[in-house]
VMD Tcl script that draws the C-alpha trace (Angstrom):
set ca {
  {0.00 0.00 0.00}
  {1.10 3.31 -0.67}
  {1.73 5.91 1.55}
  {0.16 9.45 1.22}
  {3.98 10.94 1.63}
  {5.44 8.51 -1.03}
  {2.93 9.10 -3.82}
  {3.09 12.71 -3.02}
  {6.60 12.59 -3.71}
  {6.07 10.63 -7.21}
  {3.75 13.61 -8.37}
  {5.87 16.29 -6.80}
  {8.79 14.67 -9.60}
  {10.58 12.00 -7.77}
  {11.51 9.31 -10.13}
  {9.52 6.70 -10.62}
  {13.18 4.31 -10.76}
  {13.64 5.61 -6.92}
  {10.10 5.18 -5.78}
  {9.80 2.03 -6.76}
  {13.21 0.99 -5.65}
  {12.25 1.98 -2.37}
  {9.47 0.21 -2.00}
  {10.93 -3.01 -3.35}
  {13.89 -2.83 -1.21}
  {11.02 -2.15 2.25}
  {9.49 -5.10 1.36}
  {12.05 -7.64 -0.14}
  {13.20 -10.54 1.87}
  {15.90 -10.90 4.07}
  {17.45 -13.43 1.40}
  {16.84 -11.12 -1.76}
  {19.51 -10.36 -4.45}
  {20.13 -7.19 -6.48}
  {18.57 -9.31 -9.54}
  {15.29 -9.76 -7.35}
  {14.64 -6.54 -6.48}
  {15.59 -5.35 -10.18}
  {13.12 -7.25 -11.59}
  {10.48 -5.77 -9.46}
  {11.29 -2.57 -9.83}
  {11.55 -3.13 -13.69}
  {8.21 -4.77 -14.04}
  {7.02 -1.36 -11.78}
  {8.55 1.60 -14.05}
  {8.21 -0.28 -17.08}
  {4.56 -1.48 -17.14}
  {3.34 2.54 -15.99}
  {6.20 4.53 -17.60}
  {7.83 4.61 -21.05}
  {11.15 3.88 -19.46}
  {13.72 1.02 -19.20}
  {15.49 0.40 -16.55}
  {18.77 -1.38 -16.78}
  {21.51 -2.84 -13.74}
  {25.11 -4.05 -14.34}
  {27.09 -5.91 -11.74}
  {27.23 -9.27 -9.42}
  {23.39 -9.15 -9.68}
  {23.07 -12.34 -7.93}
  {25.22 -11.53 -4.50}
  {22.72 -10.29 -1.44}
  {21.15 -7.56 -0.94}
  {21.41 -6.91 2.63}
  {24.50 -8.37 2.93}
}
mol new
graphics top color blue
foreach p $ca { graphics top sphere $p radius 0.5 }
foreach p [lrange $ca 0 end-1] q [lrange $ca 1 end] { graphics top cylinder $p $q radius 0.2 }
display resetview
C-alpha cells in the first residue's frame, strides 16, 4: 500500500526508478539479491512509464548483505 507521503513525492517529480526501488527494497526478503529486487522494480517503471530500466554488476550476490 502506498503511503500518502510517497505518492506525493512521485507527483511532486521523484523518479519513478527511486520510488519504486524503495518500495521493493522495504518489502524484499531478508534473502533477496540485487537481480530480485531489479526485476520488481523493472516490471514497476516499465509497465506505468515509457522507461527502461537497466543494472550491471554481481546481480546475484545479497542484498542486505
Amino acid at each position: 500500500m502506498k503511503s500518502p507521503t510517497n505518492t506525493a513525492r512521485l507527483r511532486a517529480g521523484a523518479t519513478a526508478l527511486t520510488y519504486f526501488l524503495m518500495q521493493s527494497m522495504q518489502s524484499a526478503a531478508a534473502d533477496a539479491t540485487f537481480r530480485d529486487v531489479f526485476e520488481s522494480v523493472t516490471a514497476e517503471v516499465s509497465s506505468r512509464y515509457r522507461q527502461n530500466p537497466q543494472i550491471e554488476g554481481a546481480l546475484d550476490r545479497p542484498l542486505f548483505a
